[in-house]
GUMARVEX-601613 format. One record per residue (C-alpha): residue in one letter; z, y, x. Coordinates in nm, 3 decimals, decimal comma, m for minus. Example, Ala and Ser with C-alpha at 12.3 -4.5 7.8 and 13.67 -1.06 7.14 Angstrom:
<rs>
guvo=a&w=0,780&v=m0,450&u=1,230
guvo=s&w=0,714&v=m0,106&u=1,367
</rs>
This chain:
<rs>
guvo=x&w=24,596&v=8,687&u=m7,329
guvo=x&w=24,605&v=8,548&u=m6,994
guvo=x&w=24,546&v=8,195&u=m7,153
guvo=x&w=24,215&v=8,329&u=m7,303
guvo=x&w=24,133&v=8,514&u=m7,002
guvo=x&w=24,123&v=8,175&u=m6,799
guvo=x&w=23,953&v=7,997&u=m7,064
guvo=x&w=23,667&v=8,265&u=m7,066
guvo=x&w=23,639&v=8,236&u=m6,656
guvo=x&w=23,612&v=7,873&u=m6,718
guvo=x&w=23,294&v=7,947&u=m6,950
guvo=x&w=23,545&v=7,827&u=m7,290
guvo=x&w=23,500&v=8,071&u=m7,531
guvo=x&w=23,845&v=8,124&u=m7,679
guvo=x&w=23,752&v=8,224&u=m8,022
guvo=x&w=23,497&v=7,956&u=m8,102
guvo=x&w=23,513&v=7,698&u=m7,846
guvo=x&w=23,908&v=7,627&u=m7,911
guvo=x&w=24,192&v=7,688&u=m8,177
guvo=x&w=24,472&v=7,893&u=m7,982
guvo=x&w=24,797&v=7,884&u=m8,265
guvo=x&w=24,973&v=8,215&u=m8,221
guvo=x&w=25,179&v=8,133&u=m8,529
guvo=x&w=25,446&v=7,864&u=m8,349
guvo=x&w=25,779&v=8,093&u=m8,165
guvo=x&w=25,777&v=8,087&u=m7,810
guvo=x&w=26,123&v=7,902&u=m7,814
guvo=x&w=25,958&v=7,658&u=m8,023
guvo=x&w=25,638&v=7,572&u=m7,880
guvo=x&w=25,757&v=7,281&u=m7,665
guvo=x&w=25,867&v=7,113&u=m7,957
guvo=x&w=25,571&v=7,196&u=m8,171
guvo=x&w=25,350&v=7,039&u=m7,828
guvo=x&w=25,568&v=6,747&u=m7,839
guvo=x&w=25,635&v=6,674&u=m8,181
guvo=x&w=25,220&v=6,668&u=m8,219
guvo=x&w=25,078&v=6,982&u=m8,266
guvo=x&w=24,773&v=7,099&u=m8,015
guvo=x&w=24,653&v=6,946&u=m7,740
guvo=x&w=24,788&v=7,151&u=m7,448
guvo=x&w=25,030&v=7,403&u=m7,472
guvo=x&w=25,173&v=7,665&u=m7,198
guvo=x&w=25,481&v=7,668&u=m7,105
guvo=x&w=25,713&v=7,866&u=m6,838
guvo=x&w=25,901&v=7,654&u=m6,566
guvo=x&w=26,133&v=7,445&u=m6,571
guvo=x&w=26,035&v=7,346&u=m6,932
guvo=x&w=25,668&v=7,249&u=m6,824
guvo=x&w=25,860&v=6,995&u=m6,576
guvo=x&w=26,116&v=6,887&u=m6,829
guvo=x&w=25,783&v=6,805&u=m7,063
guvo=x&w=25,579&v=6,612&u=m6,809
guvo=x&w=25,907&v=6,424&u=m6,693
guvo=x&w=26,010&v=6,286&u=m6,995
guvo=x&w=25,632&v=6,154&u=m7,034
guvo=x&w=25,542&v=6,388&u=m7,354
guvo=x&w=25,235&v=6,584&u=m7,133
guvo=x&w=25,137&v=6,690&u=m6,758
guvo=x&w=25,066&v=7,001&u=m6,605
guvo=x&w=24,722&v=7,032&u=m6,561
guvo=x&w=24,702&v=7,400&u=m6,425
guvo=x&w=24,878&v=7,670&u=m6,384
guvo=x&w=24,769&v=8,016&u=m6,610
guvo=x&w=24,907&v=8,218&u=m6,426
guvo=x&w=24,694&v=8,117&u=m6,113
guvo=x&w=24,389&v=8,140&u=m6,346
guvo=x&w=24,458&v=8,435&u=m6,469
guvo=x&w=24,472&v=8,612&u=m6,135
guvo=x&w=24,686&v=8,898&u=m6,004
guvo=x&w=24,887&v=9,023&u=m6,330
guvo=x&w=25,215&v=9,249&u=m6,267
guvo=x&w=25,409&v=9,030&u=m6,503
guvo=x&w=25,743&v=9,123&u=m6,471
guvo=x&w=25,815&v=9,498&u=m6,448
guvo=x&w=26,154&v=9,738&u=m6,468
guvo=x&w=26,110&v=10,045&u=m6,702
guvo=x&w=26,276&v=10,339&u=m6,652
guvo=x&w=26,251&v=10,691&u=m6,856
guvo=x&w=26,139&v=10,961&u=m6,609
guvo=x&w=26,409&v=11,175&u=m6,715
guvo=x&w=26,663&v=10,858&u=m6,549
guvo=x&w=26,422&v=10,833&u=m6,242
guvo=x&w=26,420&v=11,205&u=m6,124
guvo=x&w=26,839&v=11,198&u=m6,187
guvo=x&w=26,905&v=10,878&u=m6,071
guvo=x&w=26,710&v=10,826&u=m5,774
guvo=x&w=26,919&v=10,616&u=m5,538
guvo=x&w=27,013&v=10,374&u=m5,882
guvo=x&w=26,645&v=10,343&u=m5,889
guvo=x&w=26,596&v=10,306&u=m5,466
guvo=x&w=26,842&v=10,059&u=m5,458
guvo=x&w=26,746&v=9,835&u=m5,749
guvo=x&w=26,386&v=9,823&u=m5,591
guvo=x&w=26,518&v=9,796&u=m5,195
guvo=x&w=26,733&v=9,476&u=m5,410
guvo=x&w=26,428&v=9,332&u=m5,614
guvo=x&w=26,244&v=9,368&u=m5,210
guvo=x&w=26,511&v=9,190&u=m5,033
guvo=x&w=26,455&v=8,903&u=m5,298
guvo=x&w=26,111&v=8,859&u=m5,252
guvo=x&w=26,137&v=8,868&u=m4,868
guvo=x&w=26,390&v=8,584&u=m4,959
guvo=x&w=26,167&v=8,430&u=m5,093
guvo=x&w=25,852&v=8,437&u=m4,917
guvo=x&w=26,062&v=8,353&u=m4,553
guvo=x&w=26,235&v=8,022&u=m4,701
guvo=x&w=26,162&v=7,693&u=m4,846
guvo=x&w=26,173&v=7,574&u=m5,158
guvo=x&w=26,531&v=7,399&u=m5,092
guvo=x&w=26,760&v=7,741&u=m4,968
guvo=x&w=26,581&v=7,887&u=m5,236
guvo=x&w=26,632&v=7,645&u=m5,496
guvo=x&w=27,021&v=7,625&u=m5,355
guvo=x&w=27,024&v=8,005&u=m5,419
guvo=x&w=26,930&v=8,003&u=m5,766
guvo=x&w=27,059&v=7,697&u=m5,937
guvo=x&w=27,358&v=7,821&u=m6,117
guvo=x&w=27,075&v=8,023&u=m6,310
guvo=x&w=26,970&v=7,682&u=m6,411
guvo=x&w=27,236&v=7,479&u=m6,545
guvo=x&w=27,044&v=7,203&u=m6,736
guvo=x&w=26,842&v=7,159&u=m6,457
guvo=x&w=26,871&v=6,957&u=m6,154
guvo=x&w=26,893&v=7,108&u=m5,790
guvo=x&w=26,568&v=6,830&u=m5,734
guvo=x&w=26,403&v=7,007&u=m5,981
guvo=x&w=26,466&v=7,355&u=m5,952
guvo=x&w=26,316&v=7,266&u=m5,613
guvo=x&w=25,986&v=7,123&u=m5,732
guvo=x&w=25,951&v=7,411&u=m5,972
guvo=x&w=26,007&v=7,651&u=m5,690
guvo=x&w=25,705&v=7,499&u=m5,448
guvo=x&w=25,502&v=7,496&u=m5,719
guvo=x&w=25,537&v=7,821&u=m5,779
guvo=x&w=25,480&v=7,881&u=m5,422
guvo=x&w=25,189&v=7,694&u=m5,376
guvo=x&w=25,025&v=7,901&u=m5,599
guvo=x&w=25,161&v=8,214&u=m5,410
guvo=x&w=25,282&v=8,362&u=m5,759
guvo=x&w=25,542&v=8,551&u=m5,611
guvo=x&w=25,433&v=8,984&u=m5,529
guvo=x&w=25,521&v=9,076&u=m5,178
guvo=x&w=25,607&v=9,369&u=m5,246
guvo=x&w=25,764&v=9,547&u=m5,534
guvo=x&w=25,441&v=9,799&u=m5,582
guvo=x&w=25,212&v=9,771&u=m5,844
guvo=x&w=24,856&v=9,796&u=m5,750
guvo=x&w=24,620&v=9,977&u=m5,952
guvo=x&w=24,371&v=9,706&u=m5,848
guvo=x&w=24,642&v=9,490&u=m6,028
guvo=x&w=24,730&v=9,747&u=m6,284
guvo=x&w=24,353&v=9,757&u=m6,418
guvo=x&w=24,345&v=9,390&u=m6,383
guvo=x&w=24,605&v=9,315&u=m6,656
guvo=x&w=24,421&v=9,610&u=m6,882
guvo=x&w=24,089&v=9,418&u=m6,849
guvo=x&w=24,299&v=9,084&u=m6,968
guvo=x&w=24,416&v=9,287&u=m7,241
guvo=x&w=24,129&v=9,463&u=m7,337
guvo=x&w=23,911&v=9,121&u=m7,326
guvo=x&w=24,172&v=8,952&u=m7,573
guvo=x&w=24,131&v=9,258&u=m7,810
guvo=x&w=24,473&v=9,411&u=m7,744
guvo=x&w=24,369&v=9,711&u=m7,589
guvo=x&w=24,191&v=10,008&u=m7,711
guvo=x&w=24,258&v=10,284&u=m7,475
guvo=x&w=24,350&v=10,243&u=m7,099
guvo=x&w=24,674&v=10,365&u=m6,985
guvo=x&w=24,664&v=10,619&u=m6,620
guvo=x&w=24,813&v=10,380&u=m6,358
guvo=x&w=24,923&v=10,716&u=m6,205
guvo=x&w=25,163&v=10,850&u=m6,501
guvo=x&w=25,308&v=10,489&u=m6,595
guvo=x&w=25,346&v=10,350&u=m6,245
guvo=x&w=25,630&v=10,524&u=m5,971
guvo=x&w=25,534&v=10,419&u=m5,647
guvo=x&w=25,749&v=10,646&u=m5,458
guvo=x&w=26,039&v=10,407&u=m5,440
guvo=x&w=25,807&v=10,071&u=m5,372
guvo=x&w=25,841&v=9,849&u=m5,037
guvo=x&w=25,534&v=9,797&u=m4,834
</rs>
């Protein structure tokens, strides 16, 4: 959705100006890029440096920066576990805070030296090139609140790509009470 969003700020029309194949597994669409089908193909990090490095495609951009602010990753809690667990739910956020402070206030090599063991096909080099580009495009929140700017923004994404029929409230989905300014 954020693909199509991109292409349609880039005056592409995604449903006549292009073929987008929905059909081809996540997990497999690497392969599927490599082995010949499509053009370009997105792809999370490291695997979009693994691709251009072995010569099978470049990064050209990044959808994510296209796409704009989108809350991406979330944690979900039932309300029921938020009103009785609420120093679970302080600490886990004060935890996901300290993280991105981490990362904001370092370079790409501490951080990449933090992380690597979450990587173990990849090489410390390029767990650090994936990290500055990831910071070059600021693509990291600063803080662990959820903007209803940001909020909306992903619902108009979604609604343009025909996934959306009905808004949700940004004010009974989203807890702010535990987020770090």
């Amino acid at each position: 959705m954020t693909l199509e969003w991109a292409l349609k700020n880039n005056g592409i029309d995604p449903k006549n100006d292009v073929f987008i194949d929905t059909s081809i597994a996540f997990a497999a669409m690497a392969g599927a890029f490599i082995g010949g089908t499509g053009d370009f193909v997105t792809l999370f990090e490291p695997l979009a440096l693994q691709v251009e490095k072995q010569g099978y495609g470049y990064v050209v951009a990044s959808v994510g920066e296209l796409g704009g602010t989108v809350p991406y990753t979330a944690y979900n809690a039932k309300k029921s576990y938020i009103e009785n667990n609420p120093k679970i739910i302080e600490g886990f956020t004060r935890a996901i805070q300290k993280g991105l402070n981490f990362v904001h206030n370092n370079a790409p090599e501490k951080i990449a030296q933090h992380i690597i063991d979450y990587f173990p096909d990849t090489s410390l080099n390029d767990v650090i090139a994936v990290v500055k580009r990831y910071k070059d495009i600021d693509s990291w929140y600063t803080t662990t609140k959820i903007s209803e700017e940001d909020f909306n923004h992903v619902q108009t994404i979604m609604e343009s790509a025909g996934e959306l029929n009905k808004r949700a409230p940004y004010n009974k989905l989203i807890n702010t009470s535990f987020s770090e300014e």
